[in-house]
C-alpha positions as CSV (number, residue, x, y, z in Angstrom):
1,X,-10.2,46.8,-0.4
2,X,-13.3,44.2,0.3
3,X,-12.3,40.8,-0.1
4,X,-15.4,38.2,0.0
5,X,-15.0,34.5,0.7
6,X,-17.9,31.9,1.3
7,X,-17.4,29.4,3.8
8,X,-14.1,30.0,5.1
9,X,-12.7,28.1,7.7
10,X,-9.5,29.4,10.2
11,X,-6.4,28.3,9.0
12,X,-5.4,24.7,10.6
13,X,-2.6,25.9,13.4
14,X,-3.5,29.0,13.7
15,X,-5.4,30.3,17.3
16,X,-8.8,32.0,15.8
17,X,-8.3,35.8,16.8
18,X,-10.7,37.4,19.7
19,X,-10.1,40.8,19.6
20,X,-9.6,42.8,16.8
21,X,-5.8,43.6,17.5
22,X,-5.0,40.0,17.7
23,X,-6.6,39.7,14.4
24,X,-4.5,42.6,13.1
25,X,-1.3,40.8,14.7
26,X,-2.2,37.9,12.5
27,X,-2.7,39.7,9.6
28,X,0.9,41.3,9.9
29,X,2.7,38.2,10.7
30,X,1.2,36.6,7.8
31,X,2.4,39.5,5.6
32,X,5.8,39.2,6.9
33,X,7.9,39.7,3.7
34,X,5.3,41.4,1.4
35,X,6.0,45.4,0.6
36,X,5.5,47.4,3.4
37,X,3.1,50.2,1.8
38,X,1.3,46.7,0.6
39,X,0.4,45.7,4.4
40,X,0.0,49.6,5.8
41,X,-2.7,49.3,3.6
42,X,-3.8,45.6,4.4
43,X,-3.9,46.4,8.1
44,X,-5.7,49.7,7.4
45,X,-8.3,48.3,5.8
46,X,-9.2,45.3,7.9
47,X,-9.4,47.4,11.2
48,X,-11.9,49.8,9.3
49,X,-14.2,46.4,8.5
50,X,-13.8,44.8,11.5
51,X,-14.4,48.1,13.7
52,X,-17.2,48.9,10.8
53,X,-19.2,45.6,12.1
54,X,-18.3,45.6,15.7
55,X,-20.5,49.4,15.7
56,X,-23.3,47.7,13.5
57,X,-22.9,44.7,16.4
58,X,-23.8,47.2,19.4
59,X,-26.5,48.5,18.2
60,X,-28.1,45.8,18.3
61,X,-28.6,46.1,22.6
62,X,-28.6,43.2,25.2
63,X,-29.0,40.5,22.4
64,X,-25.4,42.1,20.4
65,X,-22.5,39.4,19.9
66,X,-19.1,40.0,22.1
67,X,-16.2,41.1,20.1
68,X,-14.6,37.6,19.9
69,X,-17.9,36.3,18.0
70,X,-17.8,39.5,15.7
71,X,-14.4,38.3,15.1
72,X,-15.3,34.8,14.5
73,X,-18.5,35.8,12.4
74,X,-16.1,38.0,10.2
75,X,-13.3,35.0,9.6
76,X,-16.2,33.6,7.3
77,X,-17.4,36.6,5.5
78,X,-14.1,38.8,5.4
79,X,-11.6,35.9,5.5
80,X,-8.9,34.3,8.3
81,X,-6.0,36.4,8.8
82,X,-3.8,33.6,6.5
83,X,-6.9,34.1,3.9
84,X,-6.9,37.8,3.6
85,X,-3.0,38.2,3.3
86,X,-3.4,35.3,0.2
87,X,-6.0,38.0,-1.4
88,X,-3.6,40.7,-1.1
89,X,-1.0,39.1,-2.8
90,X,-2.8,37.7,-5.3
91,X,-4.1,40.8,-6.1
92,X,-1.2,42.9,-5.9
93,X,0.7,40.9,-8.1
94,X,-2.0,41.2,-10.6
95,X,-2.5,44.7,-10.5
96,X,1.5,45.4,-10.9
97,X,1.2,43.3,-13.9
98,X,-1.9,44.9,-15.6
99,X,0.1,48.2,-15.1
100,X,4.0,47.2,-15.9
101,X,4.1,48.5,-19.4
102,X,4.3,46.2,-22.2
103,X,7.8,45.2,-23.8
104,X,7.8,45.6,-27.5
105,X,9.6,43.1,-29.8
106,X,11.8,46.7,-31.2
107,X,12.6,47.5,-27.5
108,X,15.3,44.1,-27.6
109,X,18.0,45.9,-28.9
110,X,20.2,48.4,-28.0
111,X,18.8,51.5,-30.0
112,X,15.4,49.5,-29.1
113,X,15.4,50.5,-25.7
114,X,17.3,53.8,-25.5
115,X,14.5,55.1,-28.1
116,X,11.6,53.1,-27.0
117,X,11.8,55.5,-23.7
118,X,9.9,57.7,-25.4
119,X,6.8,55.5,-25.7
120,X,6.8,54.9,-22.1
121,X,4.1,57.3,-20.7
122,X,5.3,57.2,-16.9
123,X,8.5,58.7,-18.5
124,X,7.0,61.7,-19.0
125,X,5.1,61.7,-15.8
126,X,8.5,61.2,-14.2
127,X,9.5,64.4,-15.7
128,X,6.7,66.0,-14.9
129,X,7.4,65.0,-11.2
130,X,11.0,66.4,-12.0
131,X,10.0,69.7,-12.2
132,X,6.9,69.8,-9.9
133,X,10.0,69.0,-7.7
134,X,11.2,72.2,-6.9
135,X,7.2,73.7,-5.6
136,X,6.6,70.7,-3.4
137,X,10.0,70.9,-1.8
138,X,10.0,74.9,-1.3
139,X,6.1,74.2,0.5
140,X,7.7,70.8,2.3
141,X,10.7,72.9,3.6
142,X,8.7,75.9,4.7
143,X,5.9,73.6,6.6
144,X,8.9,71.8,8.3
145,X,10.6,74.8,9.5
146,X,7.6,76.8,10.4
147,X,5.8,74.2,11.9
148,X,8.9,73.3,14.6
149,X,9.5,76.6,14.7
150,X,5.9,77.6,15.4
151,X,5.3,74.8,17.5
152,X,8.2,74.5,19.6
153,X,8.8,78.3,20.5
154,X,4.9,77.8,21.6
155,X,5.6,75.1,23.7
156,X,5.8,77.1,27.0
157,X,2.4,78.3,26.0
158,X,-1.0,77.1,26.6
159,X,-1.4,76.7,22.8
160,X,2.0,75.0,21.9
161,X,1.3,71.5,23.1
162,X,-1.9,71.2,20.7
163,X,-0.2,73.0,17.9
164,X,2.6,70.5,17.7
165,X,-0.1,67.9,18.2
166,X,-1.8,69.3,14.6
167,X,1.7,69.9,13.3
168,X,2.5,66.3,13.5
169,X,-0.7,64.9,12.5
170,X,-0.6,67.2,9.2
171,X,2.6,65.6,8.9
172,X,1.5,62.5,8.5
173,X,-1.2,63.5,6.3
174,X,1.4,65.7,3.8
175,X,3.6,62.2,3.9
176,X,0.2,60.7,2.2
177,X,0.2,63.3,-0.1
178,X,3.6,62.6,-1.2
179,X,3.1,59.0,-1.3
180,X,-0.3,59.4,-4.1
181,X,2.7,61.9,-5.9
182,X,5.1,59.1,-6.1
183,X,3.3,56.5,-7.1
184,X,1.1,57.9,-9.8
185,X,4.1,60.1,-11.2
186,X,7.3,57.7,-10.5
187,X,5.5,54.2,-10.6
188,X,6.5,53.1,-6.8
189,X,4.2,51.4,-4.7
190,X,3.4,53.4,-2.4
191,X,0.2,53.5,0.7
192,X,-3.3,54.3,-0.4
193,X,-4.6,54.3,3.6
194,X,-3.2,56.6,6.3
195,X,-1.1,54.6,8.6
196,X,-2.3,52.1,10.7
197,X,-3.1,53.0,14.8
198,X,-4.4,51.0,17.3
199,X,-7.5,52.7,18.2
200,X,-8.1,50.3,21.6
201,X,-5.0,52.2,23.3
202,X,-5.8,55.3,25.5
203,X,-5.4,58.9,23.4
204,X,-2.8,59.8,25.1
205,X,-1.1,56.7,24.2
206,X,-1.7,57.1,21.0
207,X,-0.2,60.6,21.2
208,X,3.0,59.5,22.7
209,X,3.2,56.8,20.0
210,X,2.7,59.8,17.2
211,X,6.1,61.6,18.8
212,X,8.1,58.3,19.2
213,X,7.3,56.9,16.0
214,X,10.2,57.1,14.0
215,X,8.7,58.1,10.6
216,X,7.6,60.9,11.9
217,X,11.0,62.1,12.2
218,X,11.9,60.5,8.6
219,X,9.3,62.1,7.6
220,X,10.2,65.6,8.3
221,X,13.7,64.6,7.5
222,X,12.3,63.6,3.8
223,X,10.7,67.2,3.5
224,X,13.7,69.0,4.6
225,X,15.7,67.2,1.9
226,X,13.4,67.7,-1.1
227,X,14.1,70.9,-1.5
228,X,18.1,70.6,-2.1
229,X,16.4,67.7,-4.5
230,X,13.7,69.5,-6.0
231,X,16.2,72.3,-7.0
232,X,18.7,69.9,-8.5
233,X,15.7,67.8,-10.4
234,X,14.4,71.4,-11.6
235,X,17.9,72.5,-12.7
236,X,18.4,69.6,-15.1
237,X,15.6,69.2,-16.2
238,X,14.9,72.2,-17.6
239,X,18.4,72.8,-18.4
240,X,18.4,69.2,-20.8
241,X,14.9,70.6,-21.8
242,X,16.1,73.5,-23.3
243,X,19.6,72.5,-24.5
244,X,18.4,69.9,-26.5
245,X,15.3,71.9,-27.8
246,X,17.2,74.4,-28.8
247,X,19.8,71.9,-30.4
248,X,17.1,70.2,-32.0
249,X,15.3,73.6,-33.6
250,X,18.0,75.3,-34.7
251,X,18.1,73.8,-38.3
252,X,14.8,74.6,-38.5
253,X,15.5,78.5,-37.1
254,X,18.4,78.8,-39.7
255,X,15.9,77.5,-42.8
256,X,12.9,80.0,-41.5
257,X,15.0,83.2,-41.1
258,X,14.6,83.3,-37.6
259,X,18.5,82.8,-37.1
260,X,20.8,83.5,-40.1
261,X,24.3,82.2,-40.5
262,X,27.4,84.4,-40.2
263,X,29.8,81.6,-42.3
264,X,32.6,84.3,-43.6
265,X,33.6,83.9,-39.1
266,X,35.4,81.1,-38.3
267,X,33.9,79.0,-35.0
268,X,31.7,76.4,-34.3
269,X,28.7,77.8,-31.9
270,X,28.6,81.1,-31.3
271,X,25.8,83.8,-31.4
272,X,26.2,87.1,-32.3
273,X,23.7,90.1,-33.2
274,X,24.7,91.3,-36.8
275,X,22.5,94.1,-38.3
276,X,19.9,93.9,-35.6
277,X,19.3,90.2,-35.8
278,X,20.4,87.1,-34.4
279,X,23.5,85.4,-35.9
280,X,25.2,81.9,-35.7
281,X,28.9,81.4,-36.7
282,X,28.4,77.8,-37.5
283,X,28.9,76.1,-41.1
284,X,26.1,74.5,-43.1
285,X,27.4,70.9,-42.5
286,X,27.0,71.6,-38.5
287,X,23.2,71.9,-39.0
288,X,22.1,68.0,-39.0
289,X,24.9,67.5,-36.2
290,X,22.9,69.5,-34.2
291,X,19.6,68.3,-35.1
292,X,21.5,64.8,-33.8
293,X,22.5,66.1,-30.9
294,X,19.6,67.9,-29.6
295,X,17.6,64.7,-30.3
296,X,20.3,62.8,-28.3
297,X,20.3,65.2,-25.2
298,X,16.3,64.9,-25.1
299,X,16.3,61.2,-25.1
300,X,19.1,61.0,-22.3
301,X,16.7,63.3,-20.4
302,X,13.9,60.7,-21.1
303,X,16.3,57.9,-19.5
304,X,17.5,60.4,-17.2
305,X,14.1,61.0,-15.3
306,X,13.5,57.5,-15.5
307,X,16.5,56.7,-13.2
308,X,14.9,59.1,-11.2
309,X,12.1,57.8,-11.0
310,X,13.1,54.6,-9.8
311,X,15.9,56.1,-7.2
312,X,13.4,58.4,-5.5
313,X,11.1,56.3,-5.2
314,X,13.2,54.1,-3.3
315,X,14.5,57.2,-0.9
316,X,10.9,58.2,-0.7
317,X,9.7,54.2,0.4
318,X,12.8,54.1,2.6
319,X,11.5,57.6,4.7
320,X,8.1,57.3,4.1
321,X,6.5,54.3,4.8
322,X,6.7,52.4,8.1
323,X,8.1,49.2,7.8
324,X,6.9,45.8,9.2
């Protein structure tokens, strides 16, 4: 994200930043509050800018600027800390309004909103993500385990030290992955940057910081646990899929042929194969019942993966993203 101000001055009370981490530190305290995905991103992007000009800055030779006039130079062309976090905002707020779907007039009452789901296009892509489920988690799972396993059995080797080293790091990278999934598919903000490091500190540092980090652990812990998810979202999904399609079509199976009716057998739903071809013990007057309740079970689905939607991407926010 560029943000472009003319003539701005440093906030009154605040101490003008000198280094670049100080100007980050400023930058997160005057996020305090916003969503955390919201400043990962923030952070992410001022670092790259700042660390962007401070290389054009060098090349310049004995005549370059220090870093504290970079700093000072960029507080009037990329904003103040306190100006930057405004633009962010601002801008976040619009663009979650642009994209919050609008609310029809039809959608105020009660058969409104329960059938209006069906207009909603992120309800399908919610679905979608419902059974994609089950194929991410079976890869997340198997990276995990394989990837500890690998790693850590290694260890005593020459190679293990680096391979965990790349393990985590593709971590991180799969955790981005995840977080594009979740918010194009279930509507949660989620970060568009990797994860903010500060690049001053030594590599090794910055190594150490990698293992201690906490969401690297939640992480992991978030891939281990989508697979018992990804099985239950599959499961019902495509279970409510078919029961109601088949609910749904079955009128329309019975007036085709495709599925005659065996009414001289008592019963209410039951399927039988009578002279080679498939049989229903069900009366006429059943038929539109079932067309209403297949049409029922698929519209509970519709508000089904939209609950979904909204719960996992509240457990995927709470492992995935770092807080502030």
């Amino acid at each position: 994200m560029t943000t472009e101000h003319s003539a701005a001055s440093p906030v009154v009370g605040s101490a003008l930043p000198r280094t670049i981490p100080d100007y980050l530190d400023q930058l997160r305290a005057s996020l305090a509050g916003a969503d955390p995905a919201l400043i990962q991103d923030a952070l992410y992007d001022a670092e790259d800018y700042l660390r962007s000009e401070l290389a054009v800055e060098s090349t310049k030779g004995p005549g370059a600027k220090s870093e504290a006039e970079v700093i000072a130079a960029v507080a009037s062309s990329y904003g103040a800390p306190e100006e930057v976090a405004d633009i962010y905002r601002d801008t976040e707020a619009r663009v979650q309004t642009a994209l919050r779907p609008p609310r029809a007039k039809l959608r105020r009452s009660v058969l409104g909103r329960f059938f209006g789901v069906a207009a909603e296009p992120r309800t399908y892509a919610a679905l979608f993500y419902m059974m994609l489920a089950l194929a991410t988690g079976i890869f997340y799972f198997t990276w995990v385990v394989t990837g500890l396993s690998l790693s850590l059995g290694l260890s005593i080797t020459i190679i293990g030290i680096p391979l965990l080293i790349l393990y985590f790091g593709s971590v991180r990278v799969l955790s981005l992955v995840e977080s594009r999934l979740v918010e194009v598919m279930l509507g949660e903000r989620m970060p568009r940057r990797p994860q903010y490091t500060d690049r001053d500190q030594p590599l090794l540092k910055r190594i150490g910081q990698m293992f201690t980090d906490p969401r690297t652990w939640t992480t992991q812990l978030y891939f281990l646990l989508m697979l018992p998810l990804g099985t239950a979202y599959f499961t019902i999904a495509v279970t409510l899929l078919s029961v109601g399609l088949s609910f749904l079509l079955l009128p329309f199976a019975v007036l085709t042929g495709d599925v005659r009716l065996n009414t001289d057998v008592g019963g209410f739903l039951s399927f039988d194969i009578l002279d080679g071809a498939l049989a229903t013990t069900m009366g006429w007057w059943s038929l539109p019942l079932m067309f209403v309740l297949g049409t029922l079970v698929l519209f509970a689905l519709l508000h089904l993966a939209r609950g979904v939607a909204y719960l996992h991407g509240q457990f995927a926010k709470h492992l995935l993203v770092r807080s502030a």
